[in-house]
Every structure is written in structure tokens, then in C-alpha cells.
N, C-alpha and C positions, 0 to 999 in steps of 0.2 A: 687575553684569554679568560680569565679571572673574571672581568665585564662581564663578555659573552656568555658566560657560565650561569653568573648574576641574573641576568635577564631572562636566559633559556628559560632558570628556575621558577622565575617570577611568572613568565609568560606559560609554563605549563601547571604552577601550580592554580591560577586564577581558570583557569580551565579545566583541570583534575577538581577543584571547590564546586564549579559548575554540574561537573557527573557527579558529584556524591549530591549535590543538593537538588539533582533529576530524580534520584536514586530514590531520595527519602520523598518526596513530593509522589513520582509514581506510585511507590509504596504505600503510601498515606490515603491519598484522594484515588480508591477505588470503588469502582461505581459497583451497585448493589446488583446481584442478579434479577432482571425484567421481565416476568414475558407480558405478551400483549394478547390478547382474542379478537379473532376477528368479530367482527359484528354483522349484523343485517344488511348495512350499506352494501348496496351495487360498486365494485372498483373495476378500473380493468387493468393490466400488467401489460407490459410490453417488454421482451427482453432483445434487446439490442445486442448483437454479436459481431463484432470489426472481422472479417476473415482476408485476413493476406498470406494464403501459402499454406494451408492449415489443414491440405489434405490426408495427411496422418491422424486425425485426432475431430474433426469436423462431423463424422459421421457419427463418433463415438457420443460426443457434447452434443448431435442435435437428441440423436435416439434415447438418450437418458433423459436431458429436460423432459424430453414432450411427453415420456413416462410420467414424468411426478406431474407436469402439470395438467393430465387428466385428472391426476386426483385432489387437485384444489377442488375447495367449494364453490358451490355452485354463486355465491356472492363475487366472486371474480372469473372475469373472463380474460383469458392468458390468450398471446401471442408469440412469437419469437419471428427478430427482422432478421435475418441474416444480410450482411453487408458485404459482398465480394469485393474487395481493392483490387480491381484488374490482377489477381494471383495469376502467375505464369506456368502454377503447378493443376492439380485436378482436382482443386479447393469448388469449383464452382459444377463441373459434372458431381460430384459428390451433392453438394448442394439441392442438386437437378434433381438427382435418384432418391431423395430421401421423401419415406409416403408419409413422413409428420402434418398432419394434421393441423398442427398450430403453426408452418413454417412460412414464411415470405420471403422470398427470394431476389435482393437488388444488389446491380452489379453496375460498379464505376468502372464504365469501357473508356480506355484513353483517356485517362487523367496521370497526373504524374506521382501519385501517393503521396500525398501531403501529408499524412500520418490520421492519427487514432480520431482527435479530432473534429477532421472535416467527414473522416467516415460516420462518427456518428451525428453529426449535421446531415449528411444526406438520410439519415433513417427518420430525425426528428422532423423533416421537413416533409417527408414521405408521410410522414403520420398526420402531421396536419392536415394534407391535402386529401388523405384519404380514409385509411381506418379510422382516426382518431379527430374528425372533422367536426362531426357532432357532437362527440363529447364532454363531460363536462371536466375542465383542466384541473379541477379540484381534487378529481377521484379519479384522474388515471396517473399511474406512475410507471416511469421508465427504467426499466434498469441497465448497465452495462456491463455485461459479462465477456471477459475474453474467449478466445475458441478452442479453451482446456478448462472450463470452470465447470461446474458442479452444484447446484444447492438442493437438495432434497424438499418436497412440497411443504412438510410440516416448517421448513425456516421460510422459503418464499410467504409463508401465509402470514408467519410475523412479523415479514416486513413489510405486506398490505397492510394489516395490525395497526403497527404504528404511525403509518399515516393516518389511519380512520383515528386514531387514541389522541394524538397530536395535531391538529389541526395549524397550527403553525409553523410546523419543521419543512423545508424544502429538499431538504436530503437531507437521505440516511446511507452511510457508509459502513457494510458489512466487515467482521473479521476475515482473514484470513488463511487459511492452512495449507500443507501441503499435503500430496495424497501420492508421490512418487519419493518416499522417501530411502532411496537405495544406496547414496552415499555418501560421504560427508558432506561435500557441500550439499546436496538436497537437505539435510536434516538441518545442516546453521540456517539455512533457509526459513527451516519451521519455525526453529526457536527463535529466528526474529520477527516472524511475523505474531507470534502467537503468542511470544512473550514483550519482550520490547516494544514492539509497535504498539499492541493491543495497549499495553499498559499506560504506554505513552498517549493515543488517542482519550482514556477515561478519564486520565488527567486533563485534557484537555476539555471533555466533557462539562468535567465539574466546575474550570476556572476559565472557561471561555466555551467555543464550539471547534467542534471535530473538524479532520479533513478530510476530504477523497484519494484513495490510494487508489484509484483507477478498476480493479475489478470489485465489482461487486459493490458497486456505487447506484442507488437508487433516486431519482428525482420525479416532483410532481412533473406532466406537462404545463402548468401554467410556469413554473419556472424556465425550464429550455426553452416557451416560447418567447419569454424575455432576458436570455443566457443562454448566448450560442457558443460552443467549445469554441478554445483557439488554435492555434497551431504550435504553442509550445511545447519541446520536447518533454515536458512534464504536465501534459493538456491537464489533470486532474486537479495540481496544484490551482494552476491558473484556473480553474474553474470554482474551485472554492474563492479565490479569492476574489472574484468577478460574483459569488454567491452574496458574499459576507457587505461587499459593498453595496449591494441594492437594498439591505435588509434582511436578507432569505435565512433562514436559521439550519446550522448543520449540526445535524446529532451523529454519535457513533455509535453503536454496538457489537459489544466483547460476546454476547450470547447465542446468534445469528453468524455463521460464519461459510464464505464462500472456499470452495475446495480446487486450487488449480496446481500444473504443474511446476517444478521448479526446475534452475536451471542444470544440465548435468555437468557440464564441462567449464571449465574454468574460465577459457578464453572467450566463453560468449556470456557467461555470468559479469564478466569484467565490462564488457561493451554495453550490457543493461546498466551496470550501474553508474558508468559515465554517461548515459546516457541521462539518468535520474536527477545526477549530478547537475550536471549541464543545464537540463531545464530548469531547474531551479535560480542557476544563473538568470537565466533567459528573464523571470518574473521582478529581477532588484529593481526594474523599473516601478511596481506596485508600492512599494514601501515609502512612500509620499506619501500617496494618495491616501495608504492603508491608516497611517497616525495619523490624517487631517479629518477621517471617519467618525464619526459619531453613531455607528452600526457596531464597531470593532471596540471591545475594552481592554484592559493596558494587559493584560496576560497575553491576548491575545496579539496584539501587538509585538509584545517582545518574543512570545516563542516564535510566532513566525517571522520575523527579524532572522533572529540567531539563527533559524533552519535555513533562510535562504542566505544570509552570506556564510554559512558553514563549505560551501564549498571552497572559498576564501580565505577564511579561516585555515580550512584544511588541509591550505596548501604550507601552512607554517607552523601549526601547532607540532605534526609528526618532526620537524627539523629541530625543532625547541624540544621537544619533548628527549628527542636521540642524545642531544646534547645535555640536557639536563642528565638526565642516567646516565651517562657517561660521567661527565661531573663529580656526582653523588659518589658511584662506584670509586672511584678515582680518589676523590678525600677521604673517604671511608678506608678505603685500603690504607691510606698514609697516616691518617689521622685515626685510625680506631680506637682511643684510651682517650682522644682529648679529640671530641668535635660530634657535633650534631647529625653526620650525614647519615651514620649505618641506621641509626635512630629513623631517621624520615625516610632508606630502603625498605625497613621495619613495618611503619605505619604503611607505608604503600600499600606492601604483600599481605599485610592484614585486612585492609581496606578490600583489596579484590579478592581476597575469599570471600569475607563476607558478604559483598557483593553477589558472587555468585550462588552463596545461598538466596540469597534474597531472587535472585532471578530462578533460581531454581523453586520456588515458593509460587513466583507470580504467574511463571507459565503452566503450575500444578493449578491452579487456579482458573485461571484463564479457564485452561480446557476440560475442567469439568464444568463450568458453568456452560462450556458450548457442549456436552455431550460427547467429547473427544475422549478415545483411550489413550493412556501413557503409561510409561514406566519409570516410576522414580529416580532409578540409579541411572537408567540412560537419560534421565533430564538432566542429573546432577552432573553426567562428565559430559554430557555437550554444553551445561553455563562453564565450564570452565575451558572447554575447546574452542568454545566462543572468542575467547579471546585473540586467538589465532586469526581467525573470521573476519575481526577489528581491523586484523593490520594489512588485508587483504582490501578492502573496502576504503582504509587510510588512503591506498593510494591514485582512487578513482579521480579525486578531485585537480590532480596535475594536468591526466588528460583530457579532463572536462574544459579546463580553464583554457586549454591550449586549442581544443575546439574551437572552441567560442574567439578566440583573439583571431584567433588564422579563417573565419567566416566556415567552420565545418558546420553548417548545425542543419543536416539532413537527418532523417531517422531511422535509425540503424534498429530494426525490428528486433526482438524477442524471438528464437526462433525456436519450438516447440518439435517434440520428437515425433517419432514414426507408429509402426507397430507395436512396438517395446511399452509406447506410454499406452494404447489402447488397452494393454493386459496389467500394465500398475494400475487403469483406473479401474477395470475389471476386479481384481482384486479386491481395491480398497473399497467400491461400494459395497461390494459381499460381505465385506467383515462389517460396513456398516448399516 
């Protein structure tokens, strides 16, 4: 037992050194606030929309885009694909009734939902053949938005912006937020995407390139027409890393941020993020290929390493980690006058306060550089309710791995609320 103990400690402390040196690294390398102006250049936008089931929330997301994107300038001309996956609900009559102006209407009859994907392969190859035949791949860019997202015109323009600004970047991946934030889990929600993530993405900005988090992921046409999505249950990953390999450069931005729902209930928040899980599995085939690159430099290399075997990981750090703490508590109690343990319980609990100040800083941060309201004291007790959150998400990666061993790897959709969420988004654009 003594061994076991031994090793727990070893095994969680090389891991606990790993978070605090995320920690100080997030913290350090934060990218400056940007904005960009559009310019003279002609672009044209195209917003891609996957809809499977999504007649709750469908009408609300087309009626609100097509608002803002009247009022883009006149230098871009906006469309929205909407994409029906043969939904079996009244995703597509919905669809039908709507007098948006900028909307197109394609629907995969009799297919078997192969996921996110190959829906938005059917929009990109739709585009080739028809709106977007003539144009020039340089200056049109695509974006994908879920069938609960949100961006207001003045962000859509600076993400046309920055492609006319950057002539090299092949995609750009938007922040994040949530705009249904009614319970605890909607809010840990927020603060990971707004905090952690975000923060996490500018580090990666500075010491390699960003990823796609799937909504609110923008790409030129000349790239999708040489970078077609896959069928990984984590298509986004897989698609950066299918990016990064040809050369194509991905930027993030913390400034620009996309507004969708989160999940309400626990048992279908749990299935997304096995799901997340999973695919990441799905990509450890990449990570050959990814060190034998001369596109990809060594940060780059290792954080996306560590990201995709963290499911792996994940499955033994939480068992090492129980046992360590147990341990510690254990000699600390016996040994309290003569012995090191209460000392390094000590350091711990200091460590994750301060911690949580520091998160409590970055996502103050964060969203004021994106024009987001907040409130201090509720940031401060969700970094520390966060923690909770952690051990919630700890244990996605069992049922991910057991997926994937036992041949489960179908895709288990996202599934988005009803009327309830038409009056949160009602709401939250009001207030903003």
C-alpha cells in the first residue's frame, strides 16, 4: 500500500505541475485586444447551419441572423445554407416558412446522419456548384454556426475584417459565450468557454496556432475546397488538424465571440462531453503524421499531443489523484508533528485559491475585451464552484474510452431546447 501511495503521489503530482504551469503560461501569453476594419475589398460570407431537430430554436437563429446581416456593408454580400439532416421533427417546414431573404434551403432526404461533418460537406459542395462557382476562393469565407448561435453584424464584419487584414490565415475560430445562463450548469458552461478555453486558445495563438471549437469556426473557400470535414465525432478537431497539415494557418480570437445555447440537464451535458471525449480519441491516429510535419512547431505538437491522449490519461489521473489524497490525509492525520503531508494538503488549498483568483481575472478579462457584461462576485464564486464542474467532466473519459473499445462511435447529437430557449435568446439580445 505504501508503493501504491508512492506512485499515486508521483503520478498526480507530475500532473497537478502540468495545471499550475497551464496556469502561469495562460496567464502570461495573453494576446492584446484587436480589432480589424473592414475595407473596400468585395467578400462574400456564407453561414452554414447543420440543422438536425432544431425546430425549437430554427426560426428564432434564422430571423435574428438575417437581421444583422442586412445591416453588413455593402463590401459583403451575406448568405445563410441552412442544412436539414432528414430531422424527423418540423426543422424543415420551419425552414420552408421563413421570408429571410438571405436563406437557402438543403435537405439530406435518406441519408443515415453521418454527423456535423458530412452536413457541412453537403453545403460546401452546394456552394461550389452554384452560388459560389464564380467566385473568387480568396474572398469568400464560410462560416459554421450551430442552429442556436447568434453573432451580431458589427462581430460578423470583423471576422470578414480579418481575413481582408491577414491574407494568410485560413481560419479563424470565434469565442464563445453562453446567452441561456439559468442554472448552474449553464453558467460552469460560460466560464469555461469564456474563461478557460478562451484563454487557453491565446496561448496557443502566441506559441503555435489556434483550434476549432466547432461553432463559430470561419474558413476561406479556397481551403474547404482542398479540406473536406470528416466524420470524426469531434469533426472540428479533426479538421484543424487536416488544416495545420497542408500549411493553412489558424488564428483565434478572444474579441469576436459567438453566442449559443448551453446544456440544461446534466444527463445530456454528460453525453456531449463523451462525446467530445471520444473524438478526440478517434484523431491519436494524427499524431505521427502531426511530429513528422514541418507545418506544425514543437508547442504545437505537444499541446495537441496531451489534449488528444487526455482522454487516456483521464482515465487514471482521477484514480491516482483519490488515492493520493487519501494518502496525504491519512499520514497527515498520524503524522501531524513529524511529517510533510499536512504541509503539501496546505500547498494544495492554496494553490487552488489562488488559482481561482487568477481565473476569476482572466474571464474579467476575456469579456470585456469581447463587450460582454459580468459581475465580479458572481465570477468569483463560479471559479471556485468550477471546481465541482472538474469532477463532473473527470469522469467523461471512462465512458468515452469504453465507446470506442465496444465499436459505439455513432453520434449522439446535442440537443437543444424548445420555447424556453426562444425567450432566453429573446432576452439576452435585448439586454444586448
Amino acid at each position: 500500500m505504501i508503493i501504491l501511495g508512492r506512485i499515486a503521489i508521483t503520478i498526480s503530482s507530475l500532473f497537478y505541475g502540468y495545471f499550475l504551469l497551464n496556469i502561469l503560461l495562460i496567464n502570461h501569453y495573453r494576446e492584446p485586444s484587436q480589432h480589424y476594419q473592414k475595407g473596400p475589398q468585395p467578400y462574400r460570407l456564407y453561414l452554414i447551419i447543420p440543422v438536425l431537430n432544431e425546430a425549437g430554436v430554427i426560426t428564432t437563429t434564422i430571423d435574428r441572423l438575417s437581421r444583422e446581416l442586412a445591416k453588413l456593408p455593402i463590401s459583403i454580400q451575406p448568405q445563410i445554407i441552412a442544412v436539414d439532416d432528414n430531422s424527423s421533427d418540423r426543422s424543415l417546414a420551419e425552414l420552408a416558412a421563413s421570408k429571410s431573404p438571405f436563406l437557402q434551403i438543403l435537405h439530406r432526404a435518406g441519408n443515415d446522419r453521418q454527423g456535423k461533418g458530412a452536413v457541412i460537406n453537403t453545403a460546401v459542395h452546394y456552394l461550389q456548384h452554384t452560388l459560389a462557382r464564380k467566385a473568387s476562393p480568396e474572398t469568400t469565407v464560410i462560416g459554421v454556426l450551430d442552429a442556436d448561435a447568434y453573432m451580431n453584424f458589427q462581430d460578423l464584419t470583423r471576422v470578414v475584417a480579418q481575413f481582408e487584414a491577414l491574407p494568410k490565415m485560413a481560419m479563424l475560430q470565434t469565442g464563445v459565450s453562453i446567452n441561456n445562463q439559468t442554472n448552474w450548469l449553464t453558467r460552469m458552461q460560460n466560464f469555461e468557454f469564456m474563461c478557460v478555453n478562451s484563454s487557453t486558445q491565446q496561448l496557443r495563438n502566441r506559441l503555435g496556432q489556434g483550434i476549432a471549437s466547432g461553432n463559430g469556426q470561419f474558413v476561406r473557400l479556397s481551403l474547404a475546397q482542398n479540406n473536406a470535414w470528416g466524420n470524426s465525432l469531434l469533426e472540428d478537431l479533426e479538421y484543424t488538424l487536416r488544416t495545420w497539415l497542408l500549411g493553412g494557418q489558424v488564428r483565434f480570437t478572444h474579441t469576436i465571440v459567438v453566442q449559443q445555447e448551453a446544456v440544461r440537464q446534466l444527463p445530456s451535458f454528460f453525453n456531449q462531453r463523451v462525446r467530445w471525449c471520444q473524438g478526440a480519441v478517434q484523431c491519436l491516429h494524427y499524431l505521427p503524421v502531426l511530429w513528422r510535419s514541418r507545418f506544425v512547431n514543437n508547442f504545437q505538437k505537444f499541446d495537441t499531443t496531451f489534449w488528444i491522449v487526455m482522454p487516456i490519461t483521464g482515465c487514471i489521473v482521477p484514480v491516482t489523484s483519490l488515492v493520493a489524497l487519501v494518502t496525504l490525509i491519512s499520514n497527515s492525520l498520524q503524522n501531524w508533528s513529524d511529517g510533510w503531508h499536512h504541509l503539501a494538503l496546505a500547498t494544495i488549498i492554496v494553490i487552488t485559491l489562488l488559482s481561482c483568483l487568477v481565473f476569476t481575472n482572466l474571464f474579467a478579462r476575456n469579456a470585456t475585451d469581447a463587450h460582454l457584461p459580468f459581475k465580479l462576485w458572481s465570477i468569483l464564486l463560479d471559479s471556485f464552484s468550477f471546481q465541482v464542474y472538474l469532477l463532473i467532466i473527470g469522469l467523461t473519459p471512462y465512458a468515452a474510452i469504453t465507446r470506442q473499445l465496444v465499436g459505439q462511435t455513432n453520434w449522439t447529437k446535442t440537443q437543444h431546447g424548445a420555447a424556453h430557449v426562444a425567450n432566453d435568446l429573446k432576452r439576452s439580445y435585448q439586454r444586448g
